[in-house]
VOPAGU-2260 file (C-alpha; in pm, 1 decimal, decimal comma):
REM VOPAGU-2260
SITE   aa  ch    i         X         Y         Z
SITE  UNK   A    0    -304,9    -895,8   -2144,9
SITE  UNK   A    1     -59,5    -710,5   -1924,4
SITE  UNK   A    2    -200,6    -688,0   -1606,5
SITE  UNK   A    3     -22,8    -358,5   -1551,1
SITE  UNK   A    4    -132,8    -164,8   -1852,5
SITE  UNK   A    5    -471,8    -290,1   -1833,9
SITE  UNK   A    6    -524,4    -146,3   -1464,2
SITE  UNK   A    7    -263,2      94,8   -1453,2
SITE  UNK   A    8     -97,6     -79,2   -1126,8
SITE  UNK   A    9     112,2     133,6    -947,2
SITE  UNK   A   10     319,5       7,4    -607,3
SITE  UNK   A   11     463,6     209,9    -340,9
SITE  UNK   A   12     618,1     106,3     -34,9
SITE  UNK   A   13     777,6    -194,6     153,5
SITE  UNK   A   14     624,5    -427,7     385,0
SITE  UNK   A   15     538,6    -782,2     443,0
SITE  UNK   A   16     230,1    -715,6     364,1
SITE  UNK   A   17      56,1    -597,6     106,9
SITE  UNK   A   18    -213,2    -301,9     104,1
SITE  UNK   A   19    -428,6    -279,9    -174,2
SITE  UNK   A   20    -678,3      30,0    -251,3
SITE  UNK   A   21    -964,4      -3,1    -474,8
SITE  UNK   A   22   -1159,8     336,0    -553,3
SITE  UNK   A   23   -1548,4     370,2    -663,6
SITE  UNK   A   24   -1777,5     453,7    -943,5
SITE  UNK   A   25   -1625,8     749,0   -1185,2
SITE  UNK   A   26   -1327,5     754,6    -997,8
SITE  UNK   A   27    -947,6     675,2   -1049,7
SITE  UNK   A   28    -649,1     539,5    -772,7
SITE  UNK   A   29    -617,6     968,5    -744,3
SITE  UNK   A   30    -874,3     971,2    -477,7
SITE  UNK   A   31    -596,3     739,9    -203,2
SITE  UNK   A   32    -355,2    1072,2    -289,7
SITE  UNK   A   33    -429,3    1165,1     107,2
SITE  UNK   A   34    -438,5     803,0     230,4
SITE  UNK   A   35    -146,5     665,1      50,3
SITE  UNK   A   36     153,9     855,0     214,2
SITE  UNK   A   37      58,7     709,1     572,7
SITE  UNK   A   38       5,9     335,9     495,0
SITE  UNK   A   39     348,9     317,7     234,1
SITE  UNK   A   40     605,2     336,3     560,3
SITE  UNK   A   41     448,3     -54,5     688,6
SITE  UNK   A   42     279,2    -152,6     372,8
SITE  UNK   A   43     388,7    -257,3       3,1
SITE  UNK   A   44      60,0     -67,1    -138,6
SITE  UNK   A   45     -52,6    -141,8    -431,2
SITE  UNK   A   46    -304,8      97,8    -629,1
SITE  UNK   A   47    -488,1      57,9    -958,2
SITE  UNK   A   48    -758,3     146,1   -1162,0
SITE  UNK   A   49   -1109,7     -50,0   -1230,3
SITE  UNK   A   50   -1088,3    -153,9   -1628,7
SITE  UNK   A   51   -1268,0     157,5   -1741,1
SITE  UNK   A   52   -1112,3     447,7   -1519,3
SITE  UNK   A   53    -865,6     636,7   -1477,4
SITE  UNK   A   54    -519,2     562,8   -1673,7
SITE  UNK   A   55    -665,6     223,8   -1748,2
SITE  UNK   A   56    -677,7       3,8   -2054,7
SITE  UNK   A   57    -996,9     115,5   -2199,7
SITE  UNK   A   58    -966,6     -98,2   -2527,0
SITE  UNK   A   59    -986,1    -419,3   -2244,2
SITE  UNK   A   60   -1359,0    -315,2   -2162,3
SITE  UNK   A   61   -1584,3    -598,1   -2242,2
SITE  UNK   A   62   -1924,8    -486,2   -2196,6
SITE  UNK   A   63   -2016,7    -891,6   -2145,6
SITE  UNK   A   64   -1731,1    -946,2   -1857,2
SITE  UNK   A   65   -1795,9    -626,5   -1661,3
SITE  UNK   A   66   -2224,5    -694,7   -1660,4
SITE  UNK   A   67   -2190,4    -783,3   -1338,8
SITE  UNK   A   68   -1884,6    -685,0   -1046,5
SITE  UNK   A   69   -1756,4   -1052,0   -1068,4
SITE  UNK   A   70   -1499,2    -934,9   -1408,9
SITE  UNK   A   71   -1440,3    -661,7   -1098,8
SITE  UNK   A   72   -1344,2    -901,3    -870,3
SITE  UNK   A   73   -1168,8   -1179,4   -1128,5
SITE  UNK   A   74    -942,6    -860,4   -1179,4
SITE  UNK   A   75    -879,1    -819,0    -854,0
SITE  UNK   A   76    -744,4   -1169,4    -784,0
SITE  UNK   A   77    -525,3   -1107,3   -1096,2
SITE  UNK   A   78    -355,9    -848,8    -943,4
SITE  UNK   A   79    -308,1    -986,2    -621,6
SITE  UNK   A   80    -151,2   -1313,6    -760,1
SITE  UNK   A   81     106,5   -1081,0    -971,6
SITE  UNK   A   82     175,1    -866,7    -729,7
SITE  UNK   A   83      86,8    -882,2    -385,2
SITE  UNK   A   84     354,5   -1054,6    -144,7
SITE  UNK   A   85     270,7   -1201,3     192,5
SITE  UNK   A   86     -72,3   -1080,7     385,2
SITE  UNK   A   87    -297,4    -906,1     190,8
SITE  UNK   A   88    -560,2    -638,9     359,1
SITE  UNK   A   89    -828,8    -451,5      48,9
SITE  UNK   A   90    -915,4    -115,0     114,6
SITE  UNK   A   91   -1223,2     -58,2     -49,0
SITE  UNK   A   92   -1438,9     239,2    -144,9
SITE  UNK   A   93   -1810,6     197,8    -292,6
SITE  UNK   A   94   -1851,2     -59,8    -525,3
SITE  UNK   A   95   -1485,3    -174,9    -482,1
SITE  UNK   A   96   -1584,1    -253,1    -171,5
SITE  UNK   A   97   -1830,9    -545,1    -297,8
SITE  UNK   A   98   -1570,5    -631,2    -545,7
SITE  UNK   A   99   -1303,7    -718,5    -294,2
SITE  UNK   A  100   -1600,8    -900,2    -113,7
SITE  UNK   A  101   -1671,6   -1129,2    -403,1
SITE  UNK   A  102   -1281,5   -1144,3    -480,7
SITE  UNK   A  103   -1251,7   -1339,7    -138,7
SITE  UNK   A  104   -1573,5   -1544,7    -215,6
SITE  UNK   A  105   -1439,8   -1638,4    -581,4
SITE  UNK   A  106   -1073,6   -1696,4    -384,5
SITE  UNK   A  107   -1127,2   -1790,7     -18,7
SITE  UNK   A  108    -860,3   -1691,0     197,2
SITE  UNK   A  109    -670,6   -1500,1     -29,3
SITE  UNK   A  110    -731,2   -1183,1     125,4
SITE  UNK   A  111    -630,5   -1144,9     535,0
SITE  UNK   A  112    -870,7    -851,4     566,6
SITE  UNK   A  113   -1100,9    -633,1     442,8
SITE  UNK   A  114   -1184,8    -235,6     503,2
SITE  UNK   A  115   -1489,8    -127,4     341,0
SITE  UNK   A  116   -1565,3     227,3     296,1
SITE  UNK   A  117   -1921,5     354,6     207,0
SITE  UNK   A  118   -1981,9      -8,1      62,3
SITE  UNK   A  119   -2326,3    -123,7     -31,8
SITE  UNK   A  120   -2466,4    -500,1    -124,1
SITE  UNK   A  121   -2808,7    -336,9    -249,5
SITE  UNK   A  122   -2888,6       2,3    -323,5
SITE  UNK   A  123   -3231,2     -57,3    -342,4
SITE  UNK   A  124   -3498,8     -86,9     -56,7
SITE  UNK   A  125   -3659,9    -472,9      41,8
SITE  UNK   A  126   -3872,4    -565,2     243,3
SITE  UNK   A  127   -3759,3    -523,9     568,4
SITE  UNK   A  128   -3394,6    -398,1     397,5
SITE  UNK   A  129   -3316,2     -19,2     392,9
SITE  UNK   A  130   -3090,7       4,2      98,5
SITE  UNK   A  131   -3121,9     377,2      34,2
SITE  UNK   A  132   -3373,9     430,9    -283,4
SITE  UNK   A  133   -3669,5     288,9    -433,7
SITE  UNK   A  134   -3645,7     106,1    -736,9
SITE  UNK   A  135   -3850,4     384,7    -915,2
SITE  UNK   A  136   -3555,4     630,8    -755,3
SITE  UNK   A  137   -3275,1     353,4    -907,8
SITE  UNK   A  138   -3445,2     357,7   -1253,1
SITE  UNK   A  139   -3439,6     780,8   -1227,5
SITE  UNK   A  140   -3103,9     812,3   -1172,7
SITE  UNK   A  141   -2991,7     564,8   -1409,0
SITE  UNK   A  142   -3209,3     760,9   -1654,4
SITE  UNK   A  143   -3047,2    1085,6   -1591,2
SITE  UNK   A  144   -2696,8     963,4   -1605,2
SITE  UNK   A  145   -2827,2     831,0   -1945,2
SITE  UNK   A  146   -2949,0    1118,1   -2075,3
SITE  UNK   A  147   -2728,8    1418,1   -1971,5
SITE  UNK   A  148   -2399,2    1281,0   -1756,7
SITE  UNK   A  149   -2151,1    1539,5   -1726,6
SITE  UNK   A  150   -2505,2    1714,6   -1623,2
SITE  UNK   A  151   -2539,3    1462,9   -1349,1
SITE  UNK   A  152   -2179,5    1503,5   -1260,4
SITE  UNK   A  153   -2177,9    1895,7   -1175,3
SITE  UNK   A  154   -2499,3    1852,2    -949,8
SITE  UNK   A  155   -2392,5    1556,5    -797,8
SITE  UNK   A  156   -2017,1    1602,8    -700,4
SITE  UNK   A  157   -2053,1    1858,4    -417,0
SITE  UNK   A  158   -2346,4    1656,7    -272,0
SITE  UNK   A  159   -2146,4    1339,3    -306,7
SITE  UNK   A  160   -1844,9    1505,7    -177,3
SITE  UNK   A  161   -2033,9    1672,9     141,1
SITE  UNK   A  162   -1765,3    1924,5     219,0
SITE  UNK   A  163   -1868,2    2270,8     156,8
SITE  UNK   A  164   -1551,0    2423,2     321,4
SITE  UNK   A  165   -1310,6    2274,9      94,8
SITE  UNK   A  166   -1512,5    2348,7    -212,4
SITE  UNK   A  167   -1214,0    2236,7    -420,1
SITE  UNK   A  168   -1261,5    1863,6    -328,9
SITE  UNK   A  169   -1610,9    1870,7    -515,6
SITE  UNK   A  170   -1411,9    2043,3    -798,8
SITE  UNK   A  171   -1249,3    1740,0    -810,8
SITE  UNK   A  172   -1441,9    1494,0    -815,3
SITE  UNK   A  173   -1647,4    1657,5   -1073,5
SITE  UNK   A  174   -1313,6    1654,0   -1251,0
SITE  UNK   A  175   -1276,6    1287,1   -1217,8
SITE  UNK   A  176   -1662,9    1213,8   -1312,0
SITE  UNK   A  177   -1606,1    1403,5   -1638,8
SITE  UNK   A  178   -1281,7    1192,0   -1700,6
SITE  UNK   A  179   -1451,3     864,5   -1705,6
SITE  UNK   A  180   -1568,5     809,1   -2018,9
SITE  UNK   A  181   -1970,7     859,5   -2042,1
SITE  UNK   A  182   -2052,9     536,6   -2204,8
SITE  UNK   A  183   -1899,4     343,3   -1968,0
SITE  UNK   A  184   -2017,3     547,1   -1703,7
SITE  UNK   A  185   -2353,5     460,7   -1840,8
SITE  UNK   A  186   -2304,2      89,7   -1835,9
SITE  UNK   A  187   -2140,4      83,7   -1476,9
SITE  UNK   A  188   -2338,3     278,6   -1291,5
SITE  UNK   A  189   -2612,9      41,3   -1410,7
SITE  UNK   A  190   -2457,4    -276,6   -1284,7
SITE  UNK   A  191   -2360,9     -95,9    -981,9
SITE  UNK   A  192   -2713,9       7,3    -903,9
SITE  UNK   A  193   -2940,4    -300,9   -1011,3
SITE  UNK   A  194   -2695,9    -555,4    -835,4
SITE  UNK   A  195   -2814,5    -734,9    -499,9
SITE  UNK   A  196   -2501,7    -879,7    -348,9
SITE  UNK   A  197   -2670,7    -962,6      -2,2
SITE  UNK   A  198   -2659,8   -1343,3      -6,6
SITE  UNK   A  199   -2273,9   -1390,2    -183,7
SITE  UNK   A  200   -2186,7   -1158,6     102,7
SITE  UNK   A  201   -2338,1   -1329,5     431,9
SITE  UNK   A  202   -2159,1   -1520,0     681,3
SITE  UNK   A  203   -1844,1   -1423,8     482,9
SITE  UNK   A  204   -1533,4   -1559,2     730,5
SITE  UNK   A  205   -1332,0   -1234,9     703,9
SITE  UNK   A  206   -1237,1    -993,5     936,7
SITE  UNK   A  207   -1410,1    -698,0     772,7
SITE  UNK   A  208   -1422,5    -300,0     856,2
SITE  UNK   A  209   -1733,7    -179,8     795,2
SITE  UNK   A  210   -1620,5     246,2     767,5
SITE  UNK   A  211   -1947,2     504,0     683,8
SITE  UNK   A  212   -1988,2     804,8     720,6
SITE  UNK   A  213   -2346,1     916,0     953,7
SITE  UNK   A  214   -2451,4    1163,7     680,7
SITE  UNK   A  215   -2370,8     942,6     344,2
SITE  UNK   A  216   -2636,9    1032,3      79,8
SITE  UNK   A  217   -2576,5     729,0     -97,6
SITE  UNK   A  218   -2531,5     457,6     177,8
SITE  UNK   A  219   -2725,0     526,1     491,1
SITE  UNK   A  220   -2627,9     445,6     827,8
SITE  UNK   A  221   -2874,3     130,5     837,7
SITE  UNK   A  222   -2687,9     -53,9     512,6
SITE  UNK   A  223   -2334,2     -71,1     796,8
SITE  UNK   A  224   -2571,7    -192,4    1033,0
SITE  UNK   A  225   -2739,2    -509,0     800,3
SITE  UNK   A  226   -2332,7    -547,6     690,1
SITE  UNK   A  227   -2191,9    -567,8    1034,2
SITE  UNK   A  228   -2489,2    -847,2    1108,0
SITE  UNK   A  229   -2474,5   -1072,1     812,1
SITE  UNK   A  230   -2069,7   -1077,4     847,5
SITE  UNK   A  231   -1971,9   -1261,1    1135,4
SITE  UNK   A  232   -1582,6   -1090,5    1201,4
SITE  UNK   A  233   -1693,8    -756,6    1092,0
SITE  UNK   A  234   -1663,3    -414,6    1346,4
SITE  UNK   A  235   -1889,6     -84,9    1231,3
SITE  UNK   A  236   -1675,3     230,1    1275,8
SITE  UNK   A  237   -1894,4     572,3    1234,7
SITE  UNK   A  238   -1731,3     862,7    1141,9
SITE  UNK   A  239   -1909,3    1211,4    1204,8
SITE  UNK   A  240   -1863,8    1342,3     841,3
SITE  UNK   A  241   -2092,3    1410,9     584,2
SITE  UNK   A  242   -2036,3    1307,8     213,0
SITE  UNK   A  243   -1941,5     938,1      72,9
SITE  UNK   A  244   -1554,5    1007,5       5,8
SITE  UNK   A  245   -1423,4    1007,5     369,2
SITE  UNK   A  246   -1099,6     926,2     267,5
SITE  UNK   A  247   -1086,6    1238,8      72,1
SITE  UNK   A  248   -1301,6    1495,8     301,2
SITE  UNK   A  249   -1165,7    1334,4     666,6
SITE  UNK   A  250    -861,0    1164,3     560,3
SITE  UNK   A  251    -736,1    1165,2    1001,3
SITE  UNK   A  252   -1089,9     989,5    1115,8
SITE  UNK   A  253   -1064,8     748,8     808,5
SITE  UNK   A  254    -710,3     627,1     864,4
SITE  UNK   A  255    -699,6     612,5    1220,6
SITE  UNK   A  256   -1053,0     368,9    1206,6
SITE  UNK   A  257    -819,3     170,2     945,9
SITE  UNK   A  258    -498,5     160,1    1155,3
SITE  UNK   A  259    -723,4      68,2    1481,8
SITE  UNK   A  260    -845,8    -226,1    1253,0
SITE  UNK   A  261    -562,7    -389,1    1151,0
SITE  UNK   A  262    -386,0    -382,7    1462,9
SITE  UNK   A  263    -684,1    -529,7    1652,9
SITE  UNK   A  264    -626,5    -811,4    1394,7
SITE  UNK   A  265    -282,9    -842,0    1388,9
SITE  UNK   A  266    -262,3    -713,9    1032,3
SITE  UNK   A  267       2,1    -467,7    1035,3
SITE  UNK   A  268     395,7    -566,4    1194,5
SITE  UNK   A  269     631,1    -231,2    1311,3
């Protein structure tokens, strides 16, 4: 399988190190467009879509691999053995975000750092564990993405988005959503939803940014919190946005939290 047809790898850039940015649920590499142009002047950056988005190979979608976000993150490590050259920092949004995170556990010290954006080990609330919804409220989304997607997608890309005055980046994401194809969709958002990630992820040596926004409707404040203190070189940045695509709706707040990170940790040279 050719790794760059299957997830349409694209690399910009020159560096010593190597950026790579990993989007979210029904969403393609399209949604770095505002990120990519400041990190490609220190960075080789590599960008690519998850087997099933985007320009991706859809004919390499194997229902049985991609059951669980460990295909995800065998991927991953694919790519960053072809193509990644020297340090290598994951910028992560949503489930790519636990994908990158399982990458490193599959891989240990393959990846140099770690920037999670609006990334969750458990959607679903335990015991003393706010993950965000019920698992009644799990098994009623997943049934109206089964029954009536692209319905789902036109309610849910404005509130996802959470930028009312730039009405045009809900426009696209419901653009995006209605790209992906449904099936898929379907079958992803499932394995997104029901997974519980929480143990593969704690006490994971990394240094980790842990990036939210305080008014994510999918990811609440308190899932950063039980992140930052199960992960043991991790640092919780807030930004004061609302909506789950930060990168998209405050691209300034989003890269500046990234660039403080990696030169904290040494990450990024000139």
């Amino acid at each position: 399988m050719n790794l760059q047809k299957r997830n349409n790898v694209q690399i910009a850039g020159d560096g010593s190190a190597t950026l790579i940015l990993s989007h979210g649920f029904g969403c393609d590499q399209s949604m770095w467009k505002l990120l990519l142009p400041h990190f490609i002047k220190r960075f080789r950056v590599i960008t690519y879509d998850l087997v099933g988005a985007g320009q991706s190979d859809l004919s390499a979608y194997d229902r049985e691999k991609y059951a669980s976000l460990w295909g995800y993150a065998s991927d991953l490590n694919e790519i960053i053995d072809e193509y990644a050259t020297g340090p290598v920092v994951v910028v992560a949004h949503s489930v790519s975000a636990m994908i990158a995170a399982l990458a490193q556990v599959q891989r240990p010290g393959r990846i140099a750092g770690l920037a999670m954006i609006g990334g969750s080990p458990c959607y679903i609330d335990s015991g003393t564990y706010t993950g965000g919804f019920s698992l009644d409220e799990v098994h009623e989304l997943l049934a109206t993405i089964d029954e009536n997607y692209l319905g789902w997608s036109s309610t849910m890309a404005p509130v996802l988005m959470g930028a009312p005055e730039q009405p045009a980046l809900a426009e696209e994401l419901h653009g995006s959503f209605c790209r992906t194809d449904a099936q898929i969709a379907r079958h992803f958002a499932r394995v997104i939803y029901l997974s519980d990630h929480r143990q593969d992820l704690a006490g994971l040596p990394i240094p980790t940014l842990i990036l939210q926004c305080t008014g994510d409707p999918v990811v609440p404040v308190a899932v950063g919190e039980y992140l930052h203190s199960i992960l043991p070189d991790s640092q919780l940045t807030l930004i004061d946005n609302m909506g789950h695509f930060p990168q998209l709706s405050a691209p300034s707040a989003c890269s500046a939290a990234i660039d403080a990170f990696l030169t904290q940790y040494g990450l990024v040279h000139g």
